[in-house]
BAMARDREN-329362 format. One record per residue (C-alpha): x, y, z. Coordinates in steps of 0.5 Angstrom, whole numbers, plus 500, padded with zeros to 3 digits. Layout:
<pts>
XYZ...
</pts>
This chain:
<pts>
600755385601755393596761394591757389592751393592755400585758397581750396584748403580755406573753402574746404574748412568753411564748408565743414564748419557750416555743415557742423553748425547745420547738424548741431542746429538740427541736433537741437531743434529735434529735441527742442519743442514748445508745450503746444507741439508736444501735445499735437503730438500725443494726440490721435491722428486726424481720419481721411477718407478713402475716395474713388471718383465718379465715372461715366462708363458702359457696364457689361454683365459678362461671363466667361468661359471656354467652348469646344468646337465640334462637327454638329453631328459625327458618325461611325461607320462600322462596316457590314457586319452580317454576311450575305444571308443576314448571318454573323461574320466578319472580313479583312478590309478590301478597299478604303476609297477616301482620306481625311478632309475628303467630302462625301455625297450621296451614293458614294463608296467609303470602304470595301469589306470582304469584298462588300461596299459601304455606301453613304445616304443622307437620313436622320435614322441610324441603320439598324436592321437588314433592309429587306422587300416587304419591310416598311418603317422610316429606314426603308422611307430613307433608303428610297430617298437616298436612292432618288437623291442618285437618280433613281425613282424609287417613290416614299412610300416606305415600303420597301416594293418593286419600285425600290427593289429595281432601284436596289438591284440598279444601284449596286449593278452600276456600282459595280456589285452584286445584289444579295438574294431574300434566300439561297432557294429565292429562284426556286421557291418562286418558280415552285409557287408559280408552278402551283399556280398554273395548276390550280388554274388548270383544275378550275379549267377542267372543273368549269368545263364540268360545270358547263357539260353537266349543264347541258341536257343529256346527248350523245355528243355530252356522252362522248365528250365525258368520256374523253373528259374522264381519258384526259383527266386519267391521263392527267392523273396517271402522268401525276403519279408517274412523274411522283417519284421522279420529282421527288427524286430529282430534288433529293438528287439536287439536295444532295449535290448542294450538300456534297457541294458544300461539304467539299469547299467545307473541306477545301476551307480546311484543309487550306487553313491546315496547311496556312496554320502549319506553314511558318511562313503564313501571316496571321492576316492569312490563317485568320482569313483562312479560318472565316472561309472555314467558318463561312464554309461550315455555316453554307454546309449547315444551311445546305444540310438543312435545307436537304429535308424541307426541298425533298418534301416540297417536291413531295407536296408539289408532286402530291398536290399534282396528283391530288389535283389531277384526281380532283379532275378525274373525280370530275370527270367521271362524275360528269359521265356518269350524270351523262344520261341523267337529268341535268344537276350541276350543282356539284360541279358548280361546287367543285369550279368554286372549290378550284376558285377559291384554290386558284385564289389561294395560291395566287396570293401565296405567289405574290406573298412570296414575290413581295418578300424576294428581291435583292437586300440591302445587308445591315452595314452596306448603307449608312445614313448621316443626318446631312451631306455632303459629310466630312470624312474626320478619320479613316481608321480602316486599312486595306489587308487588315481585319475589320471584326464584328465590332466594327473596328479596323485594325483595331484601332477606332471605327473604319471611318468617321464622318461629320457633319460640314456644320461646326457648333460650339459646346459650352461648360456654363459653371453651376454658380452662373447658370442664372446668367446664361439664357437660350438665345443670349449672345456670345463671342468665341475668341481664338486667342491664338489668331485675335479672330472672334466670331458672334453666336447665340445659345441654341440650347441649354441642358437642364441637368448637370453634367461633368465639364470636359474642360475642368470636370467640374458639374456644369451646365453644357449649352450649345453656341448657334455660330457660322465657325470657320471650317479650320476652327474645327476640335479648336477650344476658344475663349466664350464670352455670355453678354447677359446684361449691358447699358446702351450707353456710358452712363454714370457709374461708382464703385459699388462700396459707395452705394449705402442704404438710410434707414427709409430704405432710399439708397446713396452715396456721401460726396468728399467736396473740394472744401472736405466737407462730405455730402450724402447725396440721394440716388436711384440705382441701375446695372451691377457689373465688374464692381461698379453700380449704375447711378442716377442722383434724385436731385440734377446735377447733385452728382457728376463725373469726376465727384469723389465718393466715400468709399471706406474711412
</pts>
């Protein structure tokens, strides 16, 4: 054991004296040199050259940016917003028959206003106006297509005629509604102009009669029947003037029930909002309901006391122009009598058949007029138009029991409902700095980072003016991406990647400090050979894109895939 030991003690002493001879040899030689050494020393270094190799590659001049996914086109249903006779008003919300996600066709019923519907048409021009009988323009061309798209033949002509009016009048009665009137007075306005008809025709009879006796030599037959033609226009004329003021009185009489009638609900109205208002148990939603029945009731009272002088003297004109008919008649007549026994000279009576003519003419076209423009109204708000169905129903805003206000808004809280288009597009913020890049009709890839899902489209469109990027509200250019989107994209931001420019293939490429121009204008590149020796090879360039350069040497082979180019020193 101690010779063991003696031996380790031996080789531990040899191994520091050969590391002591190393150091000190190590020691010496760093300060140690010979006059060649020291001046390699003291001179500058040798240059190198920064290299970077030749490359076959497939360029790709890219831009990146982000793309909203959005409905093509989006509506905002308001609901009605006059109420049965074109007049300011406002409701609660009576019904709410979709939900978010829900497809919605032609003719369908999305909400109830105060007890009126809103149905949903397909056309290109927003409603803007009360449809009434007698307009014409591209919103009535749009409601008969709307109508004939759910089965009824209203025609396209435009004009809002019989055919559309039936159609109308169908079209709310299967739905469960009733239509509203041209007027409050409709029925007796058309009842009045018919009446005025019949009359008119009743002179040009009685005046052709006249015509025809004065035609005849004079007999006593002609005698006889011209005196029974002056008892029966006497009659005419006396029952005319009798009936006067009964007429009159009958449409006073009827005047004043409209006013009284509308002066009690006006008080009913009241006296209900008095009591809701005074009752601390009623609910806003109660004594604001209260208050548009008042409101509601004033403005039929204010109708009804308006309309009280015109209806007394359109009984006065009609019973007048029946008294003045009748005297016409009478006139006539006794005209026709007393030329009895004279010569034949008809050429009075002749005027007066051509003055009853034209009189029948007259209110003939005043009746039609007037059944042009009566009919049952499409209220402004009960018919919405969207430029394509089936429409997507986006938000539903609207809440039963709560109010939907003039503006349109329900429950305060956005529009009642919002319909879309099922068309999805991309809109796009082209930063100002690569507008040159991005062109109609290039092609671009939306990638949903989320899923790795991408989809291939094209620029539809490109505004000419600059505007504030929703994305980094910065000025830019807003394109639109002509992409099939899935439906569950919808309100998605995706990544947009513009292809404005590629090589076909792989080509060769370098770094794009490679590329230098001669003083002749012949671009180039230096070539690092194996044996460090630098070439200046001629070259042609082709695509910049992502730092490199497309190139092709002047001479074959003079440049290959895996050459060094000089790229710095």
């Amino acid at each position: 054991m101690t010779g063991v030991r003696s031996r380790r003690v031996l080789a531990g002493v040899g191994l520091v004296a050969v590391v002591g001879i190393a150091v000190g040899a190590w020691l010496v030689g760093s300060r140690v040199q010979s006059s060649e050494q020291a001046a390699a020393r003291a001179a500058p270094p040798v240059a190198s050259l920064v290299t970077a190799p030749v490359e076959w590659r497939v360029l790709s001049s890219t831009v990146i940016t982000r793309a909203d996914v959005a409905s093509a086109t989006s509506v905002a249903v308001s609901g009605p917003t006059l109420d049965a006779q074109g007049g300011a008003g406002s409701g609660i919300v009576t019904g709410v028959f979709v939900g978010r996600g829900d497809e919605v066709a032609a003719g369908v019923r999305v909400v109830e206003v105060a007890g009126r519907p809103v149905f949903v048409f397909a056309g290109s021009t927003p409603a803007f106006r009360p449809l009434r009988p007698g307009m014409a323009g591209a919103d009535v061309a749009q409601l008969q297509a709307g109508l004939v798209a759910v089965g009824c033949e209203a025609g396209e002509s435009g004009v809002y005629d019989e055919a559309t009016k039936a159609c109308v009048e169908r079209f709310y009665a299967d739905a469960g509604y009733s239509v509203v009137r041209s007027s409050v007075t409709e029925v007796a306005d058309l009842a009045a102009a018919a009446s005025a008809v019949a009359d008119a025709e009743d002179a040009l009879a009685v005046s052709e009669l006249s015509a025809a006796a004065a035609g005849r030599p004079p007999s006593g037959g002609g005698v006889t029947a011209a005196q029974s033609a002056v008892a029966d226009a006497q009659r005419v004329h006396d029952a005319a003037v009798r009936d006067r003021p009964g007429l009159i009185e009958h449409a006073t009489r009827q005047a004043d029930d409209a006013v009284a009638s509308a002066s009690w609900a006006l008080h009913a109205a009241t006296v209900t909002r008095d009591a809701l208002a005074a009752s601390p148990e009623a609910s806003s939603g109660e004594i604001a309901a209260a208050q548009a029945a008042v409101n509601d009731a004033q403005r039929a009272y204010d109708t009804a006391v308006a309309d009280h002088p015109r209806l007394v003297t359109e009984a006065t004109r009609q019973a007048d122009d029946a008294i003045a008919a009748a005297a016409s008649a009478l006139t006539t007549a006794k005209a026709m009598l007393a030329e009895a026994t004279a010569a034949p000279d008809s050429s009075v009576e002749a005027l007066m058949v051509e003055q009853q003519r034209r009189a029948v003419d007259r209110t003939r076209q005043a009746l039609a007029d007037l059944e042009a423009v009566s009919g049952p109204v499409v209220p402004f708000g009960e018919m919405v138009f969207v430029p394509e169905l089936p429409a997507r129903v986006d938000a539903v805003g609207a809440v039963v029991g709560q109010p939907a206000g003039g503006d349109g808004f329900g429950a305060g809280s956005g529009p009642l409902v919002v319909l879309a288009s099922p068309v999805l597009e991309a809109h796009v913020s082209i930063p100002q700095a690569n507008a040159g890049l991005v062109q109609e009709q290039m092609p671009v890839e939306l990638l949903y980072e989320a899923t790795g899902e991408t989809v291939q489209g094209v620029v539809r469109s490109i505004g000419d003016e600059l505007e504030t990027s929703p994305t980094s509200g910065l000025p830019a250019y807003l394109a639109v991406i002509d992409a099939e989107l899935p439906e569950r994209w919808s309100g998605l931001n995706l990544r947009a990647t513009f292809t404005s420019a590629t090589t076909k293939a792989e080509v060769l490429v370098v770094p794009s400090a490679a590329v230098s121009s001669a003083v002749d204008g012949q671009t180039r590149v230096q070539v690092e050979r194996p044996d460090r020796t630098v070439e200046t090879v001629p070259v042609t360039t082709g695509l910049s894109a992502d730092g490199f350069v497309e190139v092709t040497p002047i001479t074959p082979d003079a440049l290959a895939a895996g050459d060094q180019v000089v790229i710095g020193r």
